[in-house]
C-alpha positions as CSV (number, residue, x, y, z in Angstrom):
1,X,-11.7,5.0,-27.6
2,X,-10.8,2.0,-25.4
3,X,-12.2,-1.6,-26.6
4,X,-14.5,-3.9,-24.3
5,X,-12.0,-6.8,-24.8
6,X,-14.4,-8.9,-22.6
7,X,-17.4,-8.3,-24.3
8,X,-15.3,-8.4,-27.9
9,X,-14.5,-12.1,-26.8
10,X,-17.9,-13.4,-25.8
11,X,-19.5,-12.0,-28.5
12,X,-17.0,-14.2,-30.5
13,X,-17.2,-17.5,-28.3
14,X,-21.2,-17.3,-27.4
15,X,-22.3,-18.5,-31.3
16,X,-20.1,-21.1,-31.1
17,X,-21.0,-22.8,-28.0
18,X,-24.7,-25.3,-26.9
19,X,-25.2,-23.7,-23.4
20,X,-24.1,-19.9,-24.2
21,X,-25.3,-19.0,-20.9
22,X,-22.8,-21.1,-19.5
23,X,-20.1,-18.7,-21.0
24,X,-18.1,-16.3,-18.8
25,X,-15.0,-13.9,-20.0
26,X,-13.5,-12.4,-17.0
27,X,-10.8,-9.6,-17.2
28,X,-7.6,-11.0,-14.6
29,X,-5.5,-8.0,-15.1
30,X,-4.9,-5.2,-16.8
31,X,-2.2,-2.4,-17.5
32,X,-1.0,-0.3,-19.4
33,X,0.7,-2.6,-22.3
34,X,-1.3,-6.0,-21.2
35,X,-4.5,-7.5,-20.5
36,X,-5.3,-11.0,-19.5
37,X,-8.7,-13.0,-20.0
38,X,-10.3,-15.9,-19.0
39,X,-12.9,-17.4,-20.6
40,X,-14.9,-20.1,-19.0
41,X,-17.2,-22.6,-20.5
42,X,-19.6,-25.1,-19.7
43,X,-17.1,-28.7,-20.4
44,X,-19.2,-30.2,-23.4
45,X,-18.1,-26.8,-25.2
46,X,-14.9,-26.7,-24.6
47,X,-13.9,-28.7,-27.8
48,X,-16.1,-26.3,-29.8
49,X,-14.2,-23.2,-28.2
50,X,-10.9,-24.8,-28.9
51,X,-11.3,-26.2,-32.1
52,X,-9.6,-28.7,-34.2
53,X,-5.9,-28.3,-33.5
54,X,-6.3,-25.3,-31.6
55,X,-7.7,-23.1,-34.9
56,X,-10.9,-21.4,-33.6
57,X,-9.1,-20.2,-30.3
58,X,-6.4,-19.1,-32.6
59,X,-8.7,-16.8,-35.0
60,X,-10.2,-15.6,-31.8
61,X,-6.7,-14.8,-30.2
62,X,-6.0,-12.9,-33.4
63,X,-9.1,-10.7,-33.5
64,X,-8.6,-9.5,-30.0
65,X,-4.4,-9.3,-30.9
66,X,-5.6,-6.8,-33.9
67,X,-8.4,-4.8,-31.8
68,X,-5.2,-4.7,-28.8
69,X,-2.5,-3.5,-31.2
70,X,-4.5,-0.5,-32.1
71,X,-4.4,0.8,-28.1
72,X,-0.5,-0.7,-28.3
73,X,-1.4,-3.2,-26.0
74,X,-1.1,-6.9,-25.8
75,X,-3.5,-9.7,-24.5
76,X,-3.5,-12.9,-23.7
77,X,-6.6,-15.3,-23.7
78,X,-7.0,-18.2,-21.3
79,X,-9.4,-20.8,-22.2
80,X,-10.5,-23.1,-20.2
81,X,-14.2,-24.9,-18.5
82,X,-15.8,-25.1,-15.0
């Protein structure tokens, strides 16, 4: 069973943010041991994404780590706003 990493992640950032429409998780690559994500945000939610020092991007960074580790893969989550 392989995991929707990009869904997995904006169901996580979506609840957090004002203009949820705004967000976008795109997939940049992908192999057999890593996948890379963007996720893009309107620029007033960016702070809300992020979190103080960095904490709510880390808890979602560990989620998809844990859901990644059980295909043996790794990922790496780029947050940033357009």
């Amino acid at each position: 069973m392989t995991v929707d990493y990009e869904k997995l992640v904006l169901d996580l950032v979506r609840p957090l943010v004002v203009h949820a429409d705004d967000v976008e998780v795109k997939k940049l690559s992908e192999d057999d041991q890593m996948v890379t994500l963007q996720v893009l945000t309107h620029a007033d939610d960016l702070g809300r994404v992020i979190g103080k020092n960095g904490r709510i991007a880390n808890a979602i960074r560990t989620i998809a780590y844990a859901s990644a580790s059980r295909e043996h893969k790794k990922i790496t989550i780029n947050i940033d706003a357009f």
